[in-house]
C-alpha positions in Angstrom: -0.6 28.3 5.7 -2.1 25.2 3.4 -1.6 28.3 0.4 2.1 27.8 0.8 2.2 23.9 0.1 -0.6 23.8 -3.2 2.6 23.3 -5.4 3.4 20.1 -3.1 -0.2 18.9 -3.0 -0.3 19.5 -6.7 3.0 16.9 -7.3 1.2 14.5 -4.4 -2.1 14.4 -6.9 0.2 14.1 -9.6 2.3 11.2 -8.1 -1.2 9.8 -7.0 -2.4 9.3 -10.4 0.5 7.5 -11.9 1.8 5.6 -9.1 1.6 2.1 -10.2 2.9 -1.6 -9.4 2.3 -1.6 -6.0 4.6 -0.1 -2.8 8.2 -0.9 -3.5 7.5 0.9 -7.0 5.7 3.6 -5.4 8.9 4.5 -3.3 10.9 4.7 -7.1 8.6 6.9 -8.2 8.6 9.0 -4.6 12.3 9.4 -5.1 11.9 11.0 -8.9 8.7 12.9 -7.5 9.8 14.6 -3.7 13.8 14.0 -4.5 14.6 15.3 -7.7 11.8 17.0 -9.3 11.4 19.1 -6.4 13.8 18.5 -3.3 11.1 18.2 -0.5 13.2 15.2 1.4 16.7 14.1 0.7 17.1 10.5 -0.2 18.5 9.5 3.0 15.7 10.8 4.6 13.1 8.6 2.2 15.4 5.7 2.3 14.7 6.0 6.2 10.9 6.4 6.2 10.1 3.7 3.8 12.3 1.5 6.0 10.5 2.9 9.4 7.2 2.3 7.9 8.0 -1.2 6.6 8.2 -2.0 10.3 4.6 -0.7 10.9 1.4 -2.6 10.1 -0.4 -1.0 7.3 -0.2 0.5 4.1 3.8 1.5 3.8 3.7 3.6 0.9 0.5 5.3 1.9 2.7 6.3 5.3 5.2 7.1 3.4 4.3 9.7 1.8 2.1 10.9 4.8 5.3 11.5 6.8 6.6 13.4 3.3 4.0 15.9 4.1 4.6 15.8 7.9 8.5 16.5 7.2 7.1 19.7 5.0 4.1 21.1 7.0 3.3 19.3 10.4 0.0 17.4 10.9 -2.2 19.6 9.2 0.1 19.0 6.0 0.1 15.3 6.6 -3.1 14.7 6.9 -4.3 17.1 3.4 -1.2 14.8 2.1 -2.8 11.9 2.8 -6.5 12.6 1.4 -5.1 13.8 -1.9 -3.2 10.6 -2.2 -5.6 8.0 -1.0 -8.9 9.6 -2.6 -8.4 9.2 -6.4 -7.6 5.1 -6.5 -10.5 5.4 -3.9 -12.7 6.8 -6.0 -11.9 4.9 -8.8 -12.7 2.0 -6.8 -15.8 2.9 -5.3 -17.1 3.7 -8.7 -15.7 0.4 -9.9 -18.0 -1.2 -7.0 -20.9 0.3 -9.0 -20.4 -0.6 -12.6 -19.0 -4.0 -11.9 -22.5 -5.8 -12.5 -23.0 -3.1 -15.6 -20.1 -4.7 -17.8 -18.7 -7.3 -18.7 -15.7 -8.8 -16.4 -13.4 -9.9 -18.5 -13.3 -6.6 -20.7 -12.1 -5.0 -17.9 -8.9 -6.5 -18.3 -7.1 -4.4 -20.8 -4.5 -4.6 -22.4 -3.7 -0.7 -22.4 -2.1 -2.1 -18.9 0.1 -4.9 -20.2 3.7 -2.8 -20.6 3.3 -1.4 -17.0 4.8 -3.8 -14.9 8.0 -3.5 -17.4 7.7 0.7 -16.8 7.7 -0.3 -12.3 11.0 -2.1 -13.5 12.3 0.6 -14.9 11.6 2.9 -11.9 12.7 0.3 -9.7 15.8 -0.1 -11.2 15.9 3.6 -11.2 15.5 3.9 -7.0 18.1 1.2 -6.7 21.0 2.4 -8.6 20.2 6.0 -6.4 20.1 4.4 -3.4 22.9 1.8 -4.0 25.2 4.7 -3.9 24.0 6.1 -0.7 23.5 3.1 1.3 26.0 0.1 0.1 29.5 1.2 0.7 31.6 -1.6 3.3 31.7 -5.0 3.7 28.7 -5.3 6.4 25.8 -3.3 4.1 27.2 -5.3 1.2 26.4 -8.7 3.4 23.0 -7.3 4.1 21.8 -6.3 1.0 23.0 -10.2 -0.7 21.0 -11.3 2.2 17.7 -9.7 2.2 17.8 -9.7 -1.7 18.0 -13.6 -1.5 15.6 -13.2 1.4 12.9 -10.9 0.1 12.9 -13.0 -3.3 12.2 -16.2 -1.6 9.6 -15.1 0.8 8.2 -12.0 -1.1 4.6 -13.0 -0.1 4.9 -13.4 3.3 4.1 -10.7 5.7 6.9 -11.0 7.9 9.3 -11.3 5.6 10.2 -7.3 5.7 9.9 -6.0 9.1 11.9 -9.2 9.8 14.8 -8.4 7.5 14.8 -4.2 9.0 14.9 -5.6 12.4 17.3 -8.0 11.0 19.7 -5.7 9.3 19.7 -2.5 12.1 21.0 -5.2 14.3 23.5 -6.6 12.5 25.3 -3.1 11.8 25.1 -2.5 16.1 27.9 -5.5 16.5 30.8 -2.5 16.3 30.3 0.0 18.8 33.9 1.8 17.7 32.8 4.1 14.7 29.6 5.2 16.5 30.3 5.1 20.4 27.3 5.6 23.0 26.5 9.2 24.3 24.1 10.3 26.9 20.8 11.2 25.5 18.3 13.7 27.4 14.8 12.0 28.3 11.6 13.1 26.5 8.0 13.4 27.2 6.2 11.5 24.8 2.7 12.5 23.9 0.4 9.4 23.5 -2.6 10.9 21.9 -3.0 9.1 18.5 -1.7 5.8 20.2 -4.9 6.1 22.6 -7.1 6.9 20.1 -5.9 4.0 18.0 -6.7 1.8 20.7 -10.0 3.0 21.9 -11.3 3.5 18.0 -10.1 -0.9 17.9 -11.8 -1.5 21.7 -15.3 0.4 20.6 -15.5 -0.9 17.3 -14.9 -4.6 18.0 -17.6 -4.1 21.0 -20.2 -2.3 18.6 -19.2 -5.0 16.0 -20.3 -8.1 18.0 -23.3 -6.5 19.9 -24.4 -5.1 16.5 -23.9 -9.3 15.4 -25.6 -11.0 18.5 -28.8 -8.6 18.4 -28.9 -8.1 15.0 -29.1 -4.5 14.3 -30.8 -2.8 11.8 -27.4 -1.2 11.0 -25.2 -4.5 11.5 -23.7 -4.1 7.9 -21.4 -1.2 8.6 -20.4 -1.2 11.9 -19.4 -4.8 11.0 -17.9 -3.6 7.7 -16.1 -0.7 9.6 -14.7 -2.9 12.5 -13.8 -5.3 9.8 -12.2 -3.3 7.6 -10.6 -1.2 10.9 -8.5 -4.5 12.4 -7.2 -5.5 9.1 -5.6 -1.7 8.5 -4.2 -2.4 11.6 -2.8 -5.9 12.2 -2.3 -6.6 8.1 1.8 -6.4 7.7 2.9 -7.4 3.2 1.2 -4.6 1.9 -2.1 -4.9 -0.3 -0.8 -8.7 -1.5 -1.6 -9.5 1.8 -4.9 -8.0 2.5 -6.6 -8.8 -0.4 -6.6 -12.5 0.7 -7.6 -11.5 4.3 -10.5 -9.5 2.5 -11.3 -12.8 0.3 -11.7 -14.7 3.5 -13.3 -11.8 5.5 -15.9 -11.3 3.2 -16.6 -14.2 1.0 -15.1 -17.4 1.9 -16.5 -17.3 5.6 -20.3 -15.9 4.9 -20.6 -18.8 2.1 -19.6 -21.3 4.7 -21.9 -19.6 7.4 -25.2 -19.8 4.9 -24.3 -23.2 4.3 -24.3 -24.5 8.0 -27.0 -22.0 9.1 -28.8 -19.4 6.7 -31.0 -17.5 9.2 -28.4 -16.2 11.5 -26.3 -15.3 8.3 -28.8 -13.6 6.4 -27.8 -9.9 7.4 -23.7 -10.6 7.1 -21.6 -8.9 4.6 -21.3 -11.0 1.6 -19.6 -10.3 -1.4 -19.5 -12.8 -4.2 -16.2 -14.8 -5.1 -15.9 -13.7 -8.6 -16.9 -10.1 -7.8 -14.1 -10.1 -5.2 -11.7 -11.6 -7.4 -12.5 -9.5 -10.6 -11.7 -6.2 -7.8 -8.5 -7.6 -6.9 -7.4 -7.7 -10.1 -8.8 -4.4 -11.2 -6.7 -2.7 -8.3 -3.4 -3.8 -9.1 -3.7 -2.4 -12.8 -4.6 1.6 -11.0 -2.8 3.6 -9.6 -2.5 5.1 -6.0 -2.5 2.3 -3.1 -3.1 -1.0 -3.0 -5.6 -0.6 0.0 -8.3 1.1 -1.8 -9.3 -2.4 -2.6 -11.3 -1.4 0.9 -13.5 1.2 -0.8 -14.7 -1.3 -3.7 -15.0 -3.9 -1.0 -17.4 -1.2 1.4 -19.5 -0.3 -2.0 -19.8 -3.9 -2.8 -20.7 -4.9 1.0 -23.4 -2.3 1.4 -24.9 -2.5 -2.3 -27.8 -3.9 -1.3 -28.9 -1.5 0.4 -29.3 1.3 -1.9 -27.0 3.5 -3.4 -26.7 5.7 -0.9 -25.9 3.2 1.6 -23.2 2.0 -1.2 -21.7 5.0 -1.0 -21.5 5.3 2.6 -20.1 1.9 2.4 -17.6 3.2 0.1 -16.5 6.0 2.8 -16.6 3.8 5.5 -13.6 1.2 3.5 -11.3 4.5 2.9 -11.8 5.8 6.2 -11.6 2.4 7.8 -8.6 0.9 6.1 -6.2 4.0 6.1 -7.1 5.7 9.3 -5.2 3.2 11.3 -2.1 3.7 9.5 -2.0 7.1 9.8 -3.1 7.2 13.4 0.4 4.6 13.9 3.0 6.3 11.7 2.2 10.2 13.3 2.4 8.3 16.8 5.3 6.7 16.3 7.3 9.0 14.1 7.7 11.5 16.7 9.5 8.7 18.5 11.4 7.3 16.6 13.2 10.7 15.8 13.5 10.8 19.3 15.2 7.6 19.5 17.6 7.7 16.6 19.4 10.0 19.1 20.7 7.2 20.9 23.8 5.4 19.3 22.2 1.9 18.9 19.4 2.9 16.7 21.6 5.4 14.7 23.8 2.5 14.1 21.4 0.4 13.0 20.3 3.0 10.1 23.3 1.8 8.3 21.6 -1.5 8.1 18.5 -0.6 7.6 19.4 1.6 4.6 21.3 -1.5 3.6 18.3 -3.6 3.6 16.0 -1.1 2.1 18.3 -1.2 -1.3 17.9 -5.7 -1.1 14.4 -5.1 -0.9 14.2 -3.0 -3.8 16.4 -5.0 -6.0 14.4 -8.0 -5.1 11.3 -6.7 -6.0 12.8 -5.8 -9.2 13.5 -9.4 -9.8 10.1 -10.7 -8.3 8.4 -8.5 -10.7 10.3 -9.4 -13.8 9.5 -13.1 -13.1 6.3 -12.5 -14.1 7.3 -10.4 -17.3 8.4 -11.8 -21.2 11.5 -10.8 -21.4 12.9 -13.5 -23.3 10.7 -15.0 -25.1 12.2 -13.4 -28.6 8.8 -12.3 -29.7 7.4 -8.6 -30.8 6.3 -8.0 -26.6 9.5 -9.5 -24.9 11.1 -6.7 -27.2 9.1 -4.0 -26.6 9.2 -5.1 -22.6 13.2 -4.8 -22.7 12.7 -1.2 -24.7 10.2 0.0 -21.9 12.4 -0.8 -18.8 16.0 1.2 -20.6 13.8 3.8 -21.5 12.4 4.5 -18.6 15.4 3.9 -16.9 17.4 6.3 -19.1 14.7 9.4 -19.0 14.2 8.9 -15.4 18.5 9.3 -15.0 19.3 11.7 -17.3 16.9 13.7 -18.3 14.0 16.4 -16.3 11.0 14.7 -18.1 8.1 14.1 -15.1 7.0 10.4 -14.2 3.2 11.3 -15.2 4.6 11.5 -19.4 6.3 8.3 -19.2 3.4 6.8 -17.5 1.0 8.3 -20.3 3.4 7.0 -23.2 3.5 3.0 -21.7 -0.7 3.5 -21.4 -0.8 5.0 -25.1 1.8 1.8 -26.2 -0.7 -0.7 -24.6 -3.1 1.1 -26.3 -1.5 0.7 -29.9 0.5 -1.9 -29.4 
């Protein structure tokens, strides 16, 4: 059966490889990818899972594109979907984890990455016009979308800021009850496998965690590192902007402060160095795939003492740790949800939701071009403004695939 979705898998690896600037640029380049290159989902229906998945702690665009490959094959489908996607920036980052001493830092820091965040604009900008015209058409979505733009813009780093606004915006469109009345909805069994295993994988690795701590195992390091890594893929909402810090904290801030106060019982913690941590957190925003393989650098790095081996185990244990919990939530809760949209209250509030999911994405637009010369009337502010049309225009009226433009804004920062 797996035969019958290679071509799929193929445009997921290629999507992988040339997703960059992070999630809300990641669901652009899903709608040129699985909407109009090849119509796996409609864009109502990505419009919908993007916003369902923003509700859910996690990695959003990684469950995203897990439920793509639900949609098209079942579980089996979703979960090949989901390796292929998460395993390049993965590997890319555990390899990073061993080279990191080998080089030097700062000429990491190309500049064969510098016209990228103007080529996310352009895809972003791309996503919005497409799902203006779906989603923005009375006076109510129009009042959303001013909203959560404003909103989102403001408070783009905090974590709450965009399950707040869905909840937010599904509400608001359930004040009329006349265009969508109630009807009576049949009950159904829910199956509550994954949820259960969610739990008990949380329960048995917090307890393996601190007994492994108090006695001091021999094998402390990654059992901490997977119980670690495990509760921040599950409780982190914001997306990678808002794990790296927790990582940061988790893993170099707080073991510094320990082997200051007390250096014996802190001798066998994970500790990764400040400016290692830092140089990977910038390194991950300039590949592409998900944000949260920032977990497999930070497993390599936590375990490199230990051998290489262990490094790469350590490695493993950051993928598996940081994305199983998002998948485990999004195939639980998906299921439901579907269920749910039957009843006229939560179909209402799709109108809103939709509504909000086009403000978020025309914030982000905005939030990255802050950051951007645009302005500045020199040679890069010009080519900056050529990169975001162009991409805009081939993306809109032309077949050309995502992977060339990506490949022509590397080659420019190369040249240029």
């Amino acid at each position: 059966m797996m035969l019958r979705h290679i071509r799929f898998l193929k445009n997921v690896f290629l999507y992988s490889i040339t997703a960059f600037g992070g999630p809300q640029a990641h669901v652009a380049m899903m709608m040129k990818f699985f909407v109009d290159k090849t119509p796996y989902v409609t864009k109502e229906e990505l419009l919908e899972y993007n916003a369902f998945c923003n509700l859910l702690p996690g990695a959003s665009s990684t469950q995203t594109v897990t439920l793509i490959g639900y949609k098209r094959g079942g579980l089996s489908l979703a979960i090949a979907t989901l390796f292929v996607w998460i395993f390049p920036a993965c590997l890319l980052m555990g390899i990073f984890s061993f080279v990191l001493n080998r080089v030097d830092s700062h000429s990491l820091h190309k500049d064969i990455f510098k016209y990228i965040p103007a080529m996310a604009v352009g895809f972003l900008t791309y996503a919005a016009v497409k799902a203006f015209k779906i989603s923005i058409h009375n006076l109510i979505t129009w009042i959303i979308m001013l909203v959560c733009v404003a909103a989102t813009y403001i408070f783009f780093k905090s974590p709450w800021v965009f399950p707040a606004l869905i909840i937010f915006s599904g509400a608001a469109t359930n004040v009329s009850k006349k265009r969508i009345p109630e009807t009576e909805v049949s009950k159904k069994k829910v199956a509550w496998g994954n949820i259960w295993l969610f739990a008990l994988i949380f329960l048995l690795a917090g307890a393996f965690s601190e007994t492994a701590r108090k006695e001091n195992w021999s094998t402390r390091k990654p059992i901490n590192l997977f119980e670690n890594t495990y509760r921040m893929g599950s409780l982190v909402f914001g997306g990678g902007h808002v794990l790296m810090p927790m990582m940061y904290e988790q893993y170099s801030v707080r073991p510094e402060a320990r082997t200051a106060t007390d250096s014996t019982t802190a001798k066998n913690q994970i500790y990764i160095k400040k400016e290692d941590m830092v140089t990977g957190m910038g390194i991950v925003r300039a590949m592409p795939g998900p944000v949260f393989s920032i977990a497999s650098f930070a497993g390599g790095m936590a375990l490199k003492d230990k051998g290489a081996l262990w490094q790469i185990i350590g490695c493993v244990i950051g993928m598996v740790a940081i994305f199983l919990p998002s998948a485990l939530l999004v195939l639980f809760f998906f299921p439901v949800w579907n269920y749910l949209k039957k009843y006229a209250v939560v179909y209402r509030s799709l109108e809103g939701i939709n509504a909000a999911v086009v403000g978020i994405m025309i914030a982000s637009t905005l939030y990255i071009m802050k950051d951007i010369s645009f302005l500045q009337g020199n040679f890069t502010s010009l080519v900056n403004l050529v990169i975001v049309g162009v991409t805009f225009l081939l993306l809109k009226f032309t077949r050309i695939h995502s992977p060339f433009i990506v490949a022509c804004c590397l080659l420019v920062g190369y040249f240029l």
